[in-house]
C-alpha positions, 0 to 999 in steps of 0.5 A, a space after each residue: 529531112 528524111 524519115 527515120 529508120 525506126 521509130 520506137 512504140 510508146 511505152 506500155 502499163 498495165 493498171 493494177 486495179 480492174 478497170 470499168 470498160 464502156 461500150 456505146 451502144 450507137 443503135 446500128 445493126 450488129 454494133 454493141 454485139 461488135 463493141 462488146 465482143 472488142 471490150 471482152 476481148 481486153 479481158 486477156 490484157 487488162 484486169 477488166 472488172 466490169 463491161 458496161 453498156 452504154 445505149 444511144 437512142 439513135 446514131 446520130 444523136 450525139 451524147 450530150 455533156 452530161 452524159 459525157 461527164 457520167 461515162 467519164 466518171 465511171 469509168 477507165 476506157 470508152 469504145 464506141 464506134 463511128 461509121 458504117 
């Protein structure tokens, strides 16, 4: 079949109440500076009450299930990034 011609965007909300954004800072050169500039930059489109970071002790050590379950906890949107 044949792909449509348009394809309409999902809809949008802006929550009401501020949000908590995480950064995980993953230890690369440059990447919380990079991530944290990303989670201000939300500022203009979400109510953003608080940017926290959140630091790896090494790239490729991942977040264990705890640690997954207290970001999860605390807070409404996660960045982190991957790759080089």
């Amino acid at each position: 079949a044949a792909a449509p011609d348009h394809v309409p965007m999902a809809a949008r909300s802006v929550p009401a109440e501020p949000v908590t954004i995480t950064v995980i800072d993953n230890s690369k050169p440059n990447a919380k500076a990079l991530l944290s500039y990303i989670a201000e930059g939300m500022r203009d489109r979400l109510p953003v009450a608080d940017v926290v970071v959140h630091s790896k002790s090494a790239a490729g050590k991942p977040i264990d299930a705890d640690e997954a379950e207290m970001l999860a906890a605390r807070s409404h949107l996660v960045i982190s990034g991957l790759g080089d």
